[in-house]
C-alpha positions as CSV (number, residue, x, y, z in Angstrom):
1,X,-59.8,54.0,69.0
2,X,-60.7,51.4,71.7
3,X,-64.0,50.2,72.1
4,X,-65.9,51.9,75.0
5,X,-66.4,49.0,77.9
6,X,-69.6,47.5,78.2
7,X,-71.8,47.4,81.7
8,X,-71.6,43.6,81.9
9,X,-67.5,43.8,81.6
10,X,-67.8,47.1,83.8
11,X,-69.8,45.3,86.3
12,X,-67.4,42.4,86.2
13,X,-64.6,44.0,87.1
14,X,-66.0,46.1,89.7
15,X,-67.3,42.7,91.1
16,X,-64.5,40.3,90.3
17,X,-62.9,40.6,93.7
18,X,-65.9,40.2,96.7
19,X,-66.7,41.8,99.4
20,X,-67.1,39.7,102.6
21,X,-69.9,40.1,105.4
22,X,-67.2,42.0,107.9
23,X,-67.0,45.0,104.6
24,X,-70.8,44.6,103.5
25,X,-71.4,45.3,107.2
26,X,-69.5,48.3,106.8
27,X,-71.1,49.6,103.4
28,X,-74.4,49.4,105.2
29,X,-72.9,51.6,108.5
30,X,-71.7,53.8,106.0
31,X,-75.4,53.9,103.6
32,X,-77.1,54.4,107.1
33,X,-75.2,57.5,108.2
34,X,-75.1,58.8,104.7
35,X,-71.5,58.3,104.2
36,X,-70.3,57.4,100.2
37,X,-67.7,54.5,100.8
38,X,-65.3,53.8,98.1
39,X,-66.7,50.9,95.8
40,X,-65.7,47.6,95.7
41,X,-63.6,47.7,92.9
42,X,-61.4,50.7,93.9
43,X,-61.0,49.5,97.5
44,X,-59.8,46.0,95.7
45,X,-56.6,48.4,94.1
46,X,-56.2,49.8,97.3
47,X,-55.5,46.7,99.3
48,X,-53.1,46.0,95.7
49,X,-51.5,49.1,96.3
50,X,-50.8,48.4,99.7
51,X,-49.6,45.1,99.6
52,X,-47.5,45.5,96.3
53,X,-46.1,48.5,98.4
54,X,-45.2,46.1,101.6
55,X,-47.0,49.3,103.4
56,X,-46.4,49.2,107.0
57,X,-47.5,52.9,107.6
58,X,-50.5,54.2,105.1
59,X,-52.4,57.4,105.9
60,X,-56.0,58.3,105.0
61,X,-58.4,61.1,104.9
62,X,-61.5,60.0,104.8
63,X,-62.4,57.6,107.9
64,X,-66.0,57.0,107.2
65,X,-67.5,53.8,108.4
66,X,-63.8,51.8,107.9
67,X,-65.0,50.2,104.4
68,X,-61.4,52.3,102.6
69,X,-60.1,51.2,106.0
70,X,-60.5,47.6,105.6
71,X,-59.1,47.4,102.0
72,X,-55.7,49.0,103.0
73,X,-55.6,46.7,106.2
74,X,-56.1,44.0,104.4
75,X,-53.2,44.6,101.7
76,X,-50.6,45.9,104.5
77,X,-48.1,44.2,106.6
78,X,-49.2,42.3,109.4
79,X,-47.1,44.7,111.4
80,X,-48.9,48.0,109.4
81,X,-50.5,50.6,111.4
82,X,-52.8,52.8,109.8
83,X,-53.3,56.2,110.3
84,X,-57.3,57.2,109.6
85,X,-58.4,61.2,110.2
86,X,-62.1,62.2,109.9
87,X,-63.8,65.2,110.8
88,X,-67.2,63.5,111.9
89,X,-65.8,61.3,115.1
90,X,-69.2,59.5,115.7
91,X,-67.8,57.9,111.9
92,X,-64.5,56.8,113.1
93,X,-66.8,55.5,115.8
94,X,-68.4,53.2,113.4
95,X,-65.2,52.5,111.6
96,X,-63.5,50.8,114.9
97,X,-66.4,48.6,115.1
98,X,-65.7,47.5,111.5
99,X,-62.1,47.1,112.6
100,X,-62.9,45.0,115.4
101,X,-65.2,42.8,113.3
102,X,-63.0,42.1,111.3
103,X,-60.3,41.1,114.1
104,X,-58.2,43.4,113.8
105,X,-56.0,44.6,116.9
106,X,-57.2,48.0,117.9
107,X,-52.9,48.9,117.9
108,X,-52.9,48.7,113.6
109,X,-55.9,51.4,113.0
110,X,-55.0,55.0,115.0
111,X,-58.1,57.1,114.5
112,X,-57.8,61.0,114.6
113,X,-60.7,63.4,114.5
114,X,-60.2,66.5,113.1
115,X,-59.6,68.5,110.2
116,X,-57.4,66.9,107.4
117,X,-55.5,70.5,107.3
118,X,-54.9,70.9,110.5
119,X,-54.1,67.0,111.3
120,X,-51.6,66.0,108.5
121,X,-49.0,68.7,109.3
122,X,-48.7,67.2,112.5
123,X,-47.5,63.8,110.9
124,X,-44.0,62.8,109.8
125,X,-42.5,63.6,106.7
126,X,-41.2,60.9,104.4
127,X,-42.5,57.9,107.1
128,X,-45.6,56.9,104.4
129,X,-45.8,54.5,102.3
130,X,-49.1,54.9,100.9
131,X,-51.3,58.0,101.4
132,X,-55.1,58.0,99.7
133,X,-57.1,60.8,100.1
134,X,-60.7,60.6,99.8
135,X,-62.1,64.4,101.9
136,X,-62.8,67.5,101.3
137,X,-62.7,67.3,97.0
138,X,-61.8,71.3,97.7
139,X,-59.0,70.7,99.7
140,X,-57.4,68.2,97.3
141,X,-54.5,70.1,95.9
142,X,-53.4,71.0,100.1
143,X,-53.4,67.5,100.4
144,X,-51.3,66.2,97.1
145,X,-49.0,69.1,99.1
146,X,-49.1,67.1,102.4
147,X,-48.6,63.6,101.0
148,X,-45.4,64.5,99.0
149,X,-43.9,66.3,102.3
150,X,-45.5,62.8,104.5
151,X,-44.2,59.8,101.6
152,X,-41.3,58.0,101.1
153,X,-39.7,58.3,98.0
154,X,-41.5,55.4,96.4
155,X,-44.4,55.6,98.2
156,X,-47.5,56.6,96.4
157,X,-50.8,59.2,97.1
158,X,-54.3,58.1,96.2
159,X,-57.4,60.2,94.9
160,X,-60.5,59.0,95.3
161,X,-63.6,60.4,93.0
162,X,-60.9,61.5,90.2
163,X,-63.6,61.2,87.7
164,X,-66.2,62.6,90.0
165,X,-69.4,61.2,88.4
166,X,-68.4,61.7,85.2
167,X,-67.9,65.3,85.4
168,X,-64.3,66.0,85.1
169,X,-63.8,65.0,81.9
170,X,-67.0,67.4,80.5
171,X,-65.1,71.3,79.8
172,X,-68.4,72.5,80.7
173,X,-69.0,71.2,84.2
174,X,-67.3,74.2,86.1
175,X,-68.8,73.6,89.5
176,X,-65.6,74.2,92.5
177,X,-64.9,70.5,93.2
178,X,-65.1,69.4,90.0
179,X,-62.2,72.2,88.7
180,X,-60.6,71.1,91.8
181,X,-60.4,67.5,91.1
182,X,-59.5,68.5,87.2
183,X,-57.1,71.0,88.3
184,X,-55.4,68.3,90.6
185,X,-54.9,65.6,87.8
186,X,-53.5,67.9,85.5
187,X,-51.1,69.0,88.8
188,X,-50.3,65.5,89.1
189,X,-50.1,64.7,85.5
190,X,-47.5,67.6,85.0
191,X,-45.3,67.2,88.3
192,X,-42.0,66.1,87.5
193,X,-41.8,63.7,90.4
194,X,-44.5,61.9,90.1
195,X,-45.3,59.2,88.0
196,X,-49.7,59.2,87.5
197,X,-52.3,57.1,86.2
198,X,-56.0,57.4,86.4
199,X,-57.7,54.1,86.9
200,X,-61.4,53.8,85.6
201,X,-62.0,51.7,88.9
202,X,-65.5,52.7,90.8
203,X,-65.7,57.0,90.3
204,X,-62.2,57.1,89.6
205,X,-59.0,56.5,91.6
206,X,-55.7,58.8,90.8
207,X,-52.3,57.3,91.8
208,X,-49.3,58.8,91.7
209,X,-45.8,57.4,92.8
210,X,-43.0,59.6,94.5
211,X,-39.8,59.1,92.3
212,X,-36.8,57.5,94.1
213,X,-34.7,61.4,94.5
214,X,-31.1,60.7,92.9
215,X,-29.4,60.3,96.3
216,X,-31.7,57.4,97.1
């Protein structure tokens, strides 16, 4: 049985890579218009992700006010464009300005407004390296669909909010995006081409990499 982590240590590791005043300028766009940006911790794994993943082309849903945005930037190749689709465009608004701030060329961040479901079917398949997900919590089993048509083999899909303030992991909690979120891990858990973990990181981030298929 392993010891349950203490605040201090949870704190520390949420903390132990910092934010600099391009992304705390962000979080405070994103506070302002009400927008929940992914925590310091969990956008440190992203930008891991991406750069252990050499990503050159990463999609996300969920633009916000850039702060996800700037993590998977920051861990991509110099040469990496990514993808970013929101629904609210006065948000992806807000999330150039962070992307200019922080000097990136306006060439590596192509914003789309629009619905996730009606967007992603209009990208191409297997060009992804890295896909995260942080939308619609309903919609999150039609996009684990959408990623593993749009990755690489190799490439992996992200879940923000997997543990959805604590109330996944309670049987009782029977709410629609909570089953959806539980329903997706156990998806993702059981999928035979897909290899999961859950990371305690911020409210929880799922990963899952796309097997290499046997003709690869």
């Amino acid at each position: 049985m392993t010891t349950p982590i203490k605040p201090a240590s949870w704190s520390y590791a949420e903390e132990f890579v910092a934010e600099d005043e391009v992304l705390a300028a962000a979080r405070a766009r994103a506070d302002e218009v009400g927008v929940t940006a992914i925590g310091s911790g969990g956008g440190a794994a992203l930008r891991f992700l991406a750069s252990v993943l050499d990503a050159r082309a990463v999609v996300e849903v969920g633009t916000g006010t850039g702060v996800s945005g700037l993590w998977l930037l920051r861990g991509m190749r110099s040469d990496g464009v990514l993808t970013t689709v929101d629904i609210e465009a006065e948000h992806q608004r807000l999330a150039r300005q962070s992307f200019t701030e922080a000097g990136i060329p306006a060439q590596r961040a192509r914003t789309i407004s629009g619905a996730a479901l009606d967007v992603l079917p209009r990208l191409t398949d297997g060009h992804y390296d890295l896909v995260f997900c942080d939308g619609d919590k309903a919609e999150y089993a039609a996009y684990l669909k959408e990623a593993l048509r749009l990755l690489r083999p190799g490439g992996v899909v992200a879940f923000d909010n997997a543990l959805w303030h604590d109330r996944v992991a309670d049987p009782a909690q029977r709410d629609e995006e909570t089953v959806s979120i539980r329903e997706l891990g156990l998806a993702i858990a059981a999928h035979d081409d897909l290899v999961p973990a859950l990371l305690p990181v911020g409210d929880g981030l799922l990963v899952a990499k796309k097997e290499w298929s046997p003709e690869a």
